[in-house]
N, C-alpha and C positions, 0 to 999 in steps of 0.2 A: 875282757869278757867276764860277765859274772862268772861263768862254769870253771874258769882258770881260778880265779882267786876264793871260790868254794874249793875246788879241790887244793890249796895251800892250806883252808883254813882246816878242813876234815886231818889232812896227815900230821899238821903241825897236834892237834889235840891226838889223833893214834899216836904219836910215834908216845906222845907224854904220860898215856895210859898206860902203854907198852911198861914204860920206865917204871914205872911205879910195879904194877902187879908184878916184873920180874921181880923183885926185891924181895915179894911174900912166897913168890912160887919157880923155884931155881929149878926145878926140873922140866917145866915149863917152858920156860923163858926165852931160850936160845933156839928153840925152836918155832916162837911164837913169832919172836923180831926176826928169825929169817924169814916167815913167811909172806911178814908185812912188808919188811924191805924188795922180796920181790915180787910183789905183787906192785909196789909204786912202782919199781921198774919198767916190768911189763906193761906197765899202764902208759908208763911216759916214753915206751918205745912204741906204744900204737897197738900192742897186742891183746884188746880188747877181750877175744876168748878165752885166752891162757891168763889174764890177770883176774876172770869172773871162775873160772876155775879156782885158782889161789885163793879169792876171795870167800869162796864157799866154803873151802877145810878151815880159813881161819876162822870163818862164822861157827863152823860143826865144831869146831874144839875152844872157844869162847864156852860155847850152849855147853857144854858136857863137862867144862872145867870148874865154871864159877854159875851156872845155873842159868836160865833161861829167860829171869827178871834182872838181871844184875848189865849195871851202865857198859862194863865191856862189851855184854854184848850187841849192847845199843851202837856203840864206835864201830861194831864191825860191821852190823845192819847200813848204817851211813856208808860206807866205803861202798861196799857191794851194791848197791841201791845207785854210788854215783857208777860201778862200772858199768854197770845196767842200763843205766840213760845214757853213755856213752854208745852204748849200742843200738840204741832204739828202742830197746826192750821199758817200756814205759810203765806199761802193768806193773812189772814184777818190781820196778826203781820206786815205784809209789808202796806197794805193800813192805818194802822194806824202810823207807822212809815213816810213815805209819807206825809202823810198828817201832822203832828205835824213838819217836815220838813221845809215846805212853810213856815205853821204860825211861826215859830217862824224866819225864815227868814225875811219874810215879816214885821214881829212885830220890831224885834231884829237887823236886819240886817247881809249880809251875813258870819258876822267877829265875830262875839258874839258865848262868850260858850256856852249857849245854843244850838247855832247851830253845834257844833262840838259835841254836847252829842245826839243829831237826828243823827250826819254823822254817829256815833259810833253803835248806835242801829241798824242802819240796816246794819253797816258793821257786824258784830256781826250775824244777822238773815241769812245775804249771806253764812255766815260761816258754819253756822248749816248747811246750805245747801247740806255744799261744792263748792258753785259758787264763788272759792276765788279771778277769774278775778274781777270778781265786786266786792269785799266787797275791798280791795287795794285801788285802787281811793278814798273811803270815809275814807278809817283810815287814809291816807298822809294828806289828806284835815284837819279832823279834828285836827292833830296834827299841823299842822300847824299854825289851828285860834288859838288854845289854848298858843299855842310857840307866837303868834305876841298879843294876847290880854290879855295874863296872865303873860308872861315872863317864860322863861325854868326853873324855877323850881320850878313851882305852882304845887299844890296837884293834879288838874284836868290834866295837862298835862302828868303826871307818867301817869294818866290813861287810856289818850291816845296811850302814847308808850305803855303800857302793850297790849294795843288792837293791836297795831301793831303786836309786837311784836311776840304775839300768832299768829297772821296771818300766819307770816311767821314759826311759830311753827308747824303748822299745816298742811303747803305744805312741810316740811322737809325743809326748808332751816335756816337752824340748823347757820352758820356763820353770816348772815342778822341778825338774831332772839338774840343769844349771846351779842353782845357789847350793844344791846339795854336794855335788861335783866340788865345787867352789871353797864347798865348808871342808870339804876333805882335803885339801890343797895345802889349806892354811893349814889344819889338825898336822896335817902329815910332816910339813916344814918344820913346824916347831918344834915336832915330838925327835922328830928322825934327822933332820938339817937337810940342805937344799937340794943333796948329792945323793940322797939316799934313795936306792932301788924303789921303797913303796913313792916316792914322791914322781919319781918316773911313770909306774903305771897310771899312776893320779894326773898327769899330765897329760897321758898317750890318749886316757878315758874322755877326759877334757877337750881336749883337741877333736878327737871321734867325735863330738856331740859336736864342736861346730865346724867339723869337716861334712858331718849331714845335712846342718841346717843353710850349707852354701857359703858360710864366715872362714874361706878361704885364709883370706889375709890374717885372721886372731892362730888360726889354726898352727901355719906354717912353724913359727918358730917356735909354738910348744912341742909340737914333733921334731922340731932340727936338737932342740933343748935336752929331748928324750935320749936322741942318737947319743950327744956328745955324753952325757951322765952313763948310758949302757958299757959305749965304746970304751969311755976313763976306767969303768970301774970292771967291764969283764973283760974286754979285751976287741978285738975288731972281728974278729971269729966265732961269736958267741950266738947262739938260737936266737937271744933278746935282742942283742944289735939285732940281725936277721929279719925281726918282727918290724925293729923302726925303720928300717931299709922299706920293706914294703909297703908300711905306712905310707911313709912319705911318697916313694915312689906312685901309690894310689891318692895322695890327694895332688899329684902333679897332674897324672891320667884326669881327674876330675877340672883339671884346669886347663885341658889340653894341649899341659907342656911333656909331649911325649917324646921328646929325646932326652928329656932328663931324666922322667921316668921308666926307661927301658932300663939302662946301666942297675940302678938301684935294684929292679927287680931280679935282675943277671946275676948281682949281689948276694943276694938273699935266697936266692934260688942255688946258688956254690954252696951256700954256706951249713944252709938247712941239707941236702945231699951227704957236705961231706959230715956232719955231727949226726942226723939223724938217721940216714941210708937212705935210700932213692926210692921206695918203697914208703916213706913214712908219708901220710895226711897231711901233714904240713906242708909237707912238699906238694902235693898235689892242689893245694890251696894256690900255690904260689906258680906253677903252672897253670892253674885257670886264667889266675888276673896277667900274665903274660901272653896268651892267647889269646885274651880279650884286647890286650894292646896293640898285638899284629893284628888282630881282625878289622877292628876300626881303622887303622893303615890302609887295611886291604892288602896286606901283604898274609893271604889266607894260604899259603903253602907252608907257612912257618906257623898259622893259629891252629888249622887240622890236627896233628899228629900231638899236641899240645894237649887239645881239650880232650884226645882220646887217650892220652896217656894220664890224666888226672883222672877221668872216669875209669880206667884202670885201675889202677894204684884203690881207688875207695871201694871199686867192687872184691878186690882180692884181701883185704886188711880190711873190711866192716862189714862185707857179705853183701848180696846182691838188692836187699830190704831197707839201706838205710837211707835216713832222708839225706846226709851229707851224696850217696848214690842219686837217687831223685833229682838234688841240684846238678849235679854233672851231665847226669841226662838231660836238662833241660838246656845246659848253658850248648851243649852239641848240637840239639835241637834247633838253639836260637840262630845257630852257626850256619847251621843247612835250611833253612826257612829264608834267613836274610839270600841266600845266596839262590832263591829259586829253588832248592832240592826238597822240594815238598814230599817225594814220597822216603826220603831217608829222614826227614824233620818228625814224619807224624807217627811212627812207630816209639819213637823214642820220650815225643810229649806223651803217648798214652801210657806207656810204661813208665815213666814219673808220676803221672797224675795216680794210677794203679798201686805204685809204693806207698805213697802221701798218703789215700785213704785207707789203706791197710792199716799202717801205725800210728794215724794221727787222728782219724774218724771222717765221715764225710763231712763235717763243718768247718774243720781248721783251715783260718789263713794261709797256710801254705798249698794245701789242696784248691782253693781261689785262686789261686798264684797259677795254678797248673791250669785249670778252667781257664783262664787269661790269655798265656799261650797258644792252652791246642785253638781256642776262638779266633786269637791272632794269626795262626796258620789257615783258617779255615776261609778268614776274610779275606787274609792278600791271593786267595786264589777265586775268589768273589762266590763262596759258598754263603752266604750271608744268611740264610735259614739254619743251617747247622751252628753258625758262632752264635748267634744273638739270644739262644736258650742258656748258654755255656756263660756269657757277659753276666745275665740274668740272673744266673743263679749264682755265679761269683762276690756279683754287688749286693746279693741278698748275704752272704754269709759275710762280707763284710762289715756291713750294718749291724749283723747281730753279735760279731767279736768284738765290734769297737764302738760305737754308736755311731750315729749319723753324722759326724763334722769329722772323721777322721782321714787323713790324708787318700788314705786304702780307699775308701769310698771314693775319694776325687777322682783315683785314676779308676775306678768301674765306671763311674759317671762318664767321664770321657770318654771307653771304650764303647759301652752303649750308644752313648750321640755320638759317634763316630761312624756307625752301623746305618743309623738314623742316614746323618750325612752323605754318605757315597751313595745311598739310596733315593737321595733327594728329597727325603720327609725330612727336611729344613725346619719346620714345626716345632717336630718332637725332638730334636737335638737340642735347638736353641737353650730350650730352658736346663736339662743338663748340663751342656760345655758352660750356662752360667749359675748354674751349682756349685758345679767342680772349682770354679772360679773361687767362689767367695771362699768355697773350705781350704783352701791352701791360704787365700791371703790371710784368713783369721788366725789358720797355724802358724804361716809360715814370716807373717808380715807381707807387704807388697812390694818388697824389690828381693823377690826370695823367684832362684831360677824354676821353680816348679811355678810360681806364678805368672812368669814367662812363656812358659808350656801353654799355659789355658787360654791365657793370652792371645796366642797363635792357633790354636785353635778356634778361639770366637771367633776371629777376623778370618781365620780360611772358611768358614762357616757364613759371613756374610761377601765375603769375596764370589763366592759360588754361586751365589744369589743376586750377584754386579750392586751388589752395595757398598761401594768404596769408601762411599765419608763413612760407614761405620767403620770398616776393616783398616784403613789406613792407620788411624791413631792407637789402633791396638797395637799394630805391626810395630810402630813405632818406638811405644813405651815396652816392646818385649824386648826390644832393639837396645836401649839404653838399657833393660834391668842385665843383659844379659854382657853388655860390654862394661857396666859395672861391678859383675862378680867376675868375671871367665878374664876380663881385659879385652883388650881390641882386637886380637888374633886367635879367637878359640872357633873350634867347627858349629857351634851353635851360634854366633853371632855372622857365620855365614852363612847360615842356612835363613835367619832373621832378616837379612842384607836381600838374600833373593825373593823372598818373602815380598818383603816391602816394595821392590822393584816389580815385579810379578804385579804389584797391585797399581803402579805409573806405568807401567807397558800396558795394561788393559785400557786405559785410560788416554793411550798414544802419546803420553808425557817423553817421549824418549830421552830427553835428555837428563832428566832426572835418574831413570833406569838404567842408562851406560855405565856411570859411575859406580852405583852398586853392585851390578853386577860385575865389573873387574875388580872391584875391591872382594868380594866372594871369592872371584877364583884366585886372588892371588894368595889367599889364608887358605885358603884349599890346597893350593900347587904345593905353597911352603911348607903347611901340614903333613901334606901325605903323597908328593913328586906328584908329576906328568901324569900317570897312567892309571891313578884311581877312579872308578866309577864317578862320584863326586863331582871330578875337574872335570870329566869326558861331559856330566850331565851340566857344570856348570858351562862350559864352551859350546854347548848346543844351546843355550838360553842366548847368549850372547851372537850364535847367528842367527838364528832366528831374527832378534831385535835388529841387526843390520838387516834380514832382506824387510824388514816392517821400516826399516828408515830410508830404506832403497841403494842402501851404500852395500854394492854386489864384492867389492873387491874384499872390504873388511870382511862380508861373510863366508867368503872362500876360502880367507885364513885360518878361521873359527873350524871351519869343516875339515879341514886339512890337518887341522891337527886336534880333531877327533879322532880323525883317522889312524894316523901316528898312534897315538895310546890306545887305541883297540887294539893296534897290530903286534902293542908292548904284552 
């Protein structure tokens, strides 16, 4: 994450300050480095109030010791400013940033690293944001003074491309973002050799970008690579093992090899407890995406007390205002929505949506994100006059953070023809779901699993409408994009399989439909046992088609053991 390798860069330049000015001012000194030393502490134990507290006396005794234009006190504006955005507090992380800006301009002049390490912090806070038009201008800039006053292949300059880099990591543009990743790779080998911690994050980052883009397979062994470099050189107990544990463990989940990725997250989840305490954010990270593991199972007795002990954990240690709060709330939301429990779901999306525009403004992405949700609760209960203002205004703020070909937009587009859709204005969806279409395949390429998604929605879109020669060929190539990335046995290629069957059963094709639909439920059973919702729905498909082919005995079996796993 940019915010991790900003906050290495900010202490590595304070601790160097530090050194220096005690040498002129010994009375000073020992009091200065105690303060700084614990305020990283408290920072890197999560205690976001009590390290912005420390941060403030060593600001007020910078300002009173060496004057109020002087670079220390620029160093201690950076610190304070990043605890500040750790906590949400955005205003204040910007005026501090700003301001340590000038002085160290003014001090340093406009061509000095320091100054490229101020361009960086606040590109870095615009990001938090989402306001990635502004945060652009300062990471070019800072790369640039770093590239003309260190030379291209000084340690601070990786770390300026990193910050680029993410930049464009984070608006999807995945091609921008790679050769620069790439460049860092090499810079890092060379500088550091192949063992070296920075070449590790440099991989883990790499991997991350085509762990998003669906490059499953490129991914894998730059994260297995990560493990074994963390494990050799910190040991098997270490927070950074820990990190690649759940990596991996999360691009298994993506692949839905979920008994592999259980153990890992079990892992990581020991590990971070016993180093950081059970109360830290970290942890509560890592009970979500285990949550989210059991939930997809359907084993929701073990995701429940999960998601509620993460949204714990960040309301007690960030206060009840922050957006890491907001995501928690939404992911419990998403929790009780899937499962029917609409009036525990909508309390909870509104009071995220309520955080989001507190500290982020009504136009941020992430506040679209919550628009998105509470809409998606309001439809699967068929409010559809309440969602489609909420889609509306989401896909408008999307548009205006990203421009019109951005992924984000794809899926408003969809959610809107979606609206359209169960509505039966067939019309006004079509040309949406074939919007959403083209902008994924432009981002994403066309065998990219989000191109699959739209995919399956065109063709349930002309399926509705008993257009099979359109819908079949869609179903089809969703079919292959998606046993191309996931493999032959992932829950998306089941759901693909019934899809397509669904469109030769309309069509009284039965025997074409038999085989898809047992090949569904047997990726289904394998995935997630006997008694998941899933199997229960795909075994009802399949009697069905037995009493449509008039074979009564096979559809008794199908019922029978519906039965059975309702009563599980």
């Amino acid at each position: 994450m940019v915010i991790k390798r900003m906050i290495r860069l900010f202490f590595t330049l304070n601790e160097w300050l530090v050194n220096l000015w005690v040498s002129w001012t010994q009375d000073v000194g020992s009091a200065w480095y105690a303060l700084n030393q614990e305020m990283v502490s408290l920072y890197q134990q999560g205690a976001y109030d009590h390290a912005i507290e420390v941060a403030e006396r060593v600001l007020a005794m910078a300002d009173k010791r060496f004057g109020p234009a002087h670079p220390q006190v620029a160093t201690s504006l950076n610190n304070l400013g990043l605890f500040y955005r750790a906590r949400g507090r955005y205003t204040q992380a910007e005026a501090c940033y700003q301001r340590a800006l000038t002085l160290f301009e003014q001090a340093l002049g406009p061509v000095h690293p320091d100054v490229a390490t101020s361009l960086n912090n606040l590109a870095t806070l615009y990001c938090v944001q989402g306001l990635h038009a502004q945060a652009e201008p300062f990471c070019k800039r800072a790369l640039a003074i770093a590239e003309q006053a260190l030379g291209p292949d000084h340690a601070d300059v990786l770390d300026n491309l990193s910050a680029l880099a993410e930049l464009y990591r984070v608006q999807k543009q995945y091609a921008a973002a790679e050769p620069l990743y790439q460049r860092m790779l090499v810079l890092r080998e060379e500088r550091l050799g192949p063992e070296h911690a920075e070449v590790a994050r440099t991989l883990n980052t790499l991997a991350e970008l085509y762990r998003i883009q669906g490059h499953y397979v490129q991914a894998e062994p730059l994260y297995q690579r990560v493990r074994q470099i963390r494990e050799n050189a910190l040991g098997a107990d270490h927070p950074e093992v820990a990190t690649s544990l759940h990596n991996l463990a999360t691009l298994y989940y993506a692949q839905g090899r979920y008994a592999e990725a259980e153990p890992l997250y079990q892992r990581a989840l020991a590990i971070r407890e016993q180093v950081l305490g059970v109360e830290h954010t970290d942890v509560a990270q890592i009970l979500n995406n285990l949550a989210l593991l059991y939930d997809t199972q359907g084993q929701y007795a073990q995701a429940e007390p999960l998601y509620e002990r993460a949204l714990a954990i960040r309301e007690r240690v960030l206060g009840p205002e922050h957006p890491d709060v907001a995501r928690s709330l939404n992911n419990l939301a998403a929790f009780y929505n899937a499962r029917g429990q609409y009036v525990q779901a909508e309390p909870l999306y509104c009071r995220a949506l309520v955080v989001r525009e507190a500290l982020l403004g009504a136009d941020h992405p992430d506040v679209a994100g919550s628009l998105n949700n509470l809409a998606l609760l309001y439809s699967a209960q068929g409010q559809y006059l309440r969602a489609k203002p909420l889609y509306e205004r989401a896909l408008a703020i999307f548009e205006v953070a990203f421009g019109s070909e951005h992924p984000n937009v794809a899926t408003g587009l969809n959610n809107l023809a979606e609206i359209y859709r169960v509505q039966g204005q067939y019309a006004q969806a079509e040309p949406l779901y074939q919007r959403a279409l083209a902008i994924r395949e432009q981002v994403f390429g066309p065998e990219h699993p989000h191109v699959a998604g739209s995919l399956n929605n065109l063709a349930l879109l002309y399926r509705a409408q008993d257009q099979y020669a359109q819908a079949e060929p869609l179903y089809q190539r969703a079919l292959v994009i998606f046993e191309q990335v996931f493999g032959a046995a992932h829950p998306s290629v089941a759901t693909s399989l019934i899809n397509l069957a669904g469109v030769y059963r309309a069509q009284s094709d039965y025997a074409q439909a038999e085989p898809l639909y047992r090949r569904a439920l047997s990726i289904r059973e394998t995935l997630f046992g006997p008694s998941h919702p899933s199997v229960v729905a795909c075994l009802g498909n399949l009697a069905d088609l037995y009493r449509s082919m008039g074979l009564t005995a096979e559809a008794l079996e199908m019922e029978e053991r519906v039965h059975r796993a309702r009563a599980n």
